[in-house]
N, C-alpha and C positions, 0 to 999 in steps of 0.2 A: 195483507199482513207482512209481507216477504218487502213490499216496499219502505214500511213501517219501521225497517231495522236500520240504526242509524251507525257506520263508522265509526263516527265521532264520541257515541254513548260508548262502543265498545275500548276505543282507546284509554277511556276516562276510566273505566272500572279496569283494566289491565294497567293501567299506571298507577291507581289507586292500591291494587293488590299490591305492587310491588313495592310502591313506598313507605308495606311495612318492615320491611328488610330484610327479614325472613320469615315464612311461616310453614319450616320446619316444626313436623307433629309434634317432638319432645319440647320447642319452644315456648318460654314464657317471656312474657312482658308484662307493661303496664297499658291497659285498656287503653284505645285509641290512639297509640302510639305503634305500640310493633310486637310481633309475634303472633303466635295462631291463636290465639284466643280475639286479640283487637281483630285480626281478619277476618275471622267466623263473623265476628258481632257487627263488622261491617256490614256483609251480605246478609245478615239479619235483618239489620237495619234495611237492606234497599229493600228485601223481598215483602217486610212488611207494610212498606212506606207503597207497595201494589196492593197493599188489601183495599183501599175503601174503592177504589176504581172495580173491585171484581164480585161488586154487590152479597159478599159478607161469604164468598165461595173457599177464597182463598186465604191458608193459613199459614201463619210459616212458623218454626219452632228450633231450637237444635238439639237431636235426638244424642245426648248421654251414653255412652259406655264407657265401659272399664276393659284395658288390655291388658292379661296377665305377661310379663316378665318373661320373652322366650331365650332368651340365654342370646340373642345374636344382635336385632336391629332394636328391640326395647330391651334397654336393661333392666331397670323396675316399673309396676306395677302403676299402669298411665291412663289418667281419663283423657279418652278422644270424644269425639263429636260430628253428627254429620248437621248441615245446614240443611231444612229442607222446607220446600213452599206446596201444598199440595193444595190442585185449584180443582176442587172439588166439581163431579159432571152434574148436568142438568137432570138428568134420568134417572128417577131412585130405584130402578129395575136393573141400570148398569153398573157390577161391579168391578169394570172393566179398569184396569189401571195400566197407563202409559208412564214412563221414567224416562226422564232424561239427566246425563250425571258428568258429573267431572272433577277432577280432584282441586283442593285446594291447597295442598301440602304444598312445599319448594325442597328441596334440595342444591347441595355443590357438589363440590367432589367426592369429599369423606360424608357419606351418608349419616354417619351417626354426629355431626358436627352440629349443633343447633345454634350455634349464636355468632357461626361467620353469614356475612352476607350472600342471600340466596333469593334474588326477588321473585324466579319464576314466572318472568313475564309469559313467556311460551308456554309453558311446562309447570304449572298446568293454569295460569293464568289466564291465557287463552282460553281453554274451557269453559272456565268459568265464567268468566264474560259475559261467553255467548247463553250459558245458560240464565246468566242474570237477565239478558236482553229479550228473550226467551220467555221468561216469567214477564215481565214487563210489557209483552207486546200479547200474549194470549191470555194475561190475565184482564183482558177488557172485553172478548167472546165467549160464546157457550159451546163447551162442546157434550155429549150426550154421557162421555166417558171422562173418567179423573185422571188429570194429569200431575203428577212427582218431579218437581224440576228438585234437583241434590247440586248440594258441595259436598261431595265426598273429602274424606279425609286419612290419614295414613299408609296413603299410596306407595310414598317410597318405602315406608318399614312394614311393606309387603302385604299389601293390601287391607289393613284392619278395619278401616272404615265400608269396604264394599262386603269385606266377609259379614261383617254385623249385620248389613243391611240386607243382606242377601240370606243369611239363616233366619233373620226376622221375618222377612217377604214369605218363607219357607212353613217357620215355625206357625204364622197367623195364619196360612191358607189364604194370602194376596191372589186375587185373579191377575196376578201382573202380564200381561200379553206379550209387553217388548219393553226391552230396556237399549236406549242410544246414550257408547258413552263417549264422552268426546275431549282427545285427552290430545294435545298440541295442535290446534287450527291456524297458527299463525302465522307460519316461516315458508316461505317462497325462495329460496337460497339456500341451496344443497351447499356443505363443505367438501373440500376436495375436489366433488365434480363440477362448480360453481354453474350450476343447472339452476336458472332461474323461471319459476312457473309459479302464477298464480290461478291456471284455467283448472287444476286436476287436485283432484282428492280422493285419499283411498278409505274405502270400508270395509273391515276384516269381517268375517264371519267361520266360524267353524264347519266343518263338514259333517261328520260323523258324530252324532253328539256326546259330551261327555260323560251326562248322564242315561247313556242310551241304554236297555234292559236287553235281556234275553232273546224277548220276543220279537221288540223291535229291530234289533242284528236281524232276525232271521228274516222278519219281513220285508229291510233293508236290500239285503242280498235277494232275496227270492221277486223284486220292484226292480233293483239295481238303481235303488235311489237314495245311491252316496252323496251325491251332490243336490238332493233336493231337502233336508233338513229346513226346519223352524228359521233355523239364524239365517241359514243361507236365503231362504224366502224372503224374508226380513231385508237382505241385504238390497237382493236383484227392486225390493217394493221401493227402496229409498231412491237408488237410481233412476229409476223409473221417471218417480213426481221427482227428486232433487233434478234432473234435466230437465222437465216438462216445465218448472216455476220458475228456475234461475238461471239464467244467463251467463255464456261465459263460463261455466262450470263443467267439467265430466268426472263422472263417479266413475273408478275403478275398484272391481271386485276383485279382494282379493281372498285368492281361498288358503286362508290360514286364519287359527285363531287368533293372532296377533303376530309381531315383528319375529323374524326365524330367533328362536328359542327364547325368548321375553313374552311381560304380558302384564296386563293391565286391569281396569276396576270392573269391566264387565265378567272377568273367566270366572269367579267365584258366584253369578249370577247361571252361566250354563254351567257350572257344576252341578247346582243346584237343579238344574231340569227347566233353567227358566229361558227367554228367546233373548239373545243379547248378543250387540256387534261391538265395534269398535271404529269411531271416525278419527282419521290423521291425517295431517296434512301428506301431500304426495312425496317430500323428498325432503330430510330431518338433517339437521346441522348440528352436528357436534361437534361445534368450536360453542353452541350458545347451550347445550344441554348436559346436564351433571355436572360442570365445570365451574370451580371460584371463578369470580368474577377480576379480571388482570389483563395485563397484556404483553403479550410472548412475541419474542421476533415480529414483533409490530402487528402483532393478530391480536384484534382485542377477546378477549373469553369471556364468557357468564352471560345468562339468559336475562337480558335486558331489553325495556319497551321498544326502545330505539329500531331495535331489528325487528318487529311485528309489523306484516304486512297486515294492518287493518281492513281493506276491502276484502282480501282475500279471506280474513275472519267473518266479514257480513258475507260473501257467499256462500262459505260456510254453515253461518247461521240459518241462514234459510234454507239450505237442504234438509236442518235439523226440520224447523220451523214446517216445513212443506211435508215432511211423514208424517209429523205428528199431529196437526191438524189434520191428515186426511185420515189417518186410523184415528184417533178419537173422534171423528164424525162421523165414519163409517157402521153398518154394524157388524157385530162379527161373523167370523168364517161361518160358511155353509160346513152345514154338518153329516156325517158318513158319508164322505166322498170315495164315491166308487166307480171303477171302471169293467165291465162287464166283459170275464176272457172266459164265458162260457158255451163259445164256440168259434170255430175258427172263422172269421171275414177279416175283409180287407176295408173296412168300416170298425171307427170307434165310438162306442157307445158309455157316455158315461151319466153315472147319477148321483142327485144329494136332496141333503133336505135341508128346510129352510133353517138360518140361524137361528141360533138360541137368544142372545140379544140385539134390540132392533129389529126393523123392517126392512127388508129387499125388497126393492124395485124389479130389482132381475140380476141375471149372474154372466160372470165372466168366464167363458171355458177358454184357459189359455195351452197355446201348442208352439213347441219348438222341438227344433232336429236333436239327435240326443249329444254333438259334440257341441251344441252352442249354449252361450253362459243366460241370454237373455231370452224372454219368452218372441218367439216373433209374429204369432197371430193370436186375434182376441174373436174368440165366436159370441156374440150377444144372445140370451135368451132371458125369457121371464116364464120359465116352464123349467119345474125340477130334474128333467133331464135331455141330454142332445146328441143325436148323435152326427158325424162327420165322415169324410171322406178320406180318412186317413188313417194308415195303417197304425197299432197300437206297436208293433216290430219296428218302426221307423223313427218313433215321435217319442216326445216326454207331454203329459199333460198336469193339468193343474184347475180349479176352479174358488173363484174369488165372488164373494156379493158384492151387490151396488147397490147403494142405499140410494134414497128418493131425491137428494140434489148431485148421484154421480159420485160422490168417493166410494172409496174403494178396499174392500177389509186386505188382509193377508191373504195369500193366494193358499192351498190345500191339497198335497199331492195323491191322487187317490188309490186306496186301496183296491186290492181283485176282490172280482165278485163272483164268486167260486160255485152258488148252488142259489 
């Protein structure tokens, strides 16, 4: 599939976006021409023009709301809209949902400005792209679990579109498991530092979660497992397969929920309680970001096509591409993940039980030292529990299922097992 992803597709839907000229959320136009509305109806259009290739699985629709008037980034009373294509899983026992998202809004400088030119090729046209090429390319497999490809929408007037869809996910009781969102893929050319890389790409994840309760603090601190969190699991699984499929690629984690003090369509996702990162390219240029489009002392400004490294967006793509096909194939996490501190050895003992949805093959006990970010040994078993030659004082552990062709769920940080 990851071969499947074509440059060329991707440049053609980022130039496509931008030659609506802006689609700024407050934006109107006339259909087919320009504005967020002709935009939306674009990517309508492509996601549906995937249904008949995905044997009647995949739908695409754009979900309606109303934005009440908060005195700052809307002024009145605004229907927004998200795009979305949901390619329905093969298992009617799985009600497992994977998301993948990215905004469609543009902005310039003066955020509330809708009708100066903002094409957005970057920001977040990139995104979206990749998410269209995304739909495009696995709506022609099965996977056991449903997958949510999104055009999110009202990003820059502060997230309207991810809040909707995140108290909706909330409000219905979604099984949603991960949400990948992916919001600038395309700029290889840092401003200022003129640092040119297309091998590197960052994935934000949270640490401590936002919605974290009472209990879970305590069992945080009493584990010491600040840095093993949902998202951050999520994070360390992407790099994992995103190096093992793509080439030429290194994922960097980075531990923060998004850029120091900013933030984007996934945070209202783990407000919510739900697993969600953020992918960005590795080094952001703002001479092409928030900025009319002009040209200053001979620097040209404004996020335009011209400046999108396209391959560096298909390897991107397929980092996406490569979680998400291995978690929607996989089945899910082993369940009561427990690590036995009911007496003292120098041997760790751990146990679970089988997932709740799908079949396991057998599971993966994973171990690493506790100042490192990546797991670095994988014990194999097909027995509920295992135990190893290393101390539980020294290590961090984790346990993941494997399903019958080898993917691989979320990993599971496990709890003590006290009596």
């Amino acid at each position: 599939m990851i071969d499947e992803i074509s440059a060329e597709n991707l440049e053609k839907y980022v130039r496509d976006l931008s030659d609506f000229r802006t689609r700024h959320s407050l934006s109107k136009g006339t259909i087919n021409k320009e504005g967020i509305d002709a935009s939306q109806a674009y990517v309508l259009e492509l996601f549906r023009s995937f249904e008949a290739q995905a044997g009647g699985r995949l739908s695409a629709t754009i979900d309606y709301f109303t934005v009440a008037s908060d005195g700052r980034r809307i002024p009145q009373d605004v229907q927004m809209g998200n795009v979305m294509a949901t390619l329905k899983g093969t298992d009617p026992t799985d009600d497992r949902i994977f998301m993948v998202t990215a905004h469609i809004d543009s902005r310039a400088t003066d955020v509330m400005n809708a009708t100066i030119d903002a094409p957005g090729a970057n920001d977040d046209g990139s995104g979206v792209a990749a998410v269209i090429e995304l739909c495009r390319i696995m709506s022609k497999r099965e996977f056991p679990a449903t997958i949510v490809f999104v055009a999110l929408t009202g990003e820059e007037q502060g997230l309207k579109g991810a809040n909707h869809l995140a108290e909706r996910a909330k409000n219905e009781n979604w099984n949603l498991v991960a949400l990948l969102n992916n919001d600038m893929l395309g700029n290889s050319n840092s401003s200022q530092t003129n640092i040119n890389d297309n091998t590197r790409v960052r994935i934000f994840s949270e640490g401590i979660p936002a919605a974290e309760t009472e209990r879970m603090a305590a069992i945080r601190r009493y584990t010491s497992s600040e840095n093993d969190g949902k998202a951050r699991q999520l994070a360390r699984y992407m790099k994992e397969l995103g190096e093992r499929y793509v080439d030429q690629l290194e994922v960097k984690l980075i531990y923060r929920n998004d850029r120091f003090l900013r933030g984007g369509d996934h945070t209202p996702f783990v407000q919510q309680g739900f697993t969600a990162i953020r992918v960005t390219e590795m080094n952001e240029n703002y001479y092409r970001q928030h900025e009319d489009v002009r040209v200053e002392n001979g620097i040209q400004y404004g996020d335009l096509p011209e400046f999108v490294d396209f391959e560096y967006m298909r390897k991107n793509t397929g980092l996406n591409l490569a979680s998400l096909a291995s978690l929607a194939s996989a089945p899910s996490e082993p369940q009561n993940v427990g690590v036995d501190v009911r007496r003292l050895t120098n041997t760790t003992t751990l146990r679970w039980e089988a997932p709740a949805i799908g079949k396991a093959k057998g599971y993966y006990v994973l171990m690493r030292e506790t100042d490192q970010s990546m797991w670095q040994k994988k014990f194999y078993t097909e027995d509920l529990t295992l135990t190893i030659p290393y101390s539980k004082d020294n290590y961090f552990f984790a346990v993941q299922s494997v399903g019958q062709d080898g993917d691989e769920s979320l990993a599971v940080f496990p709890q003590p097992i006290t009596r």
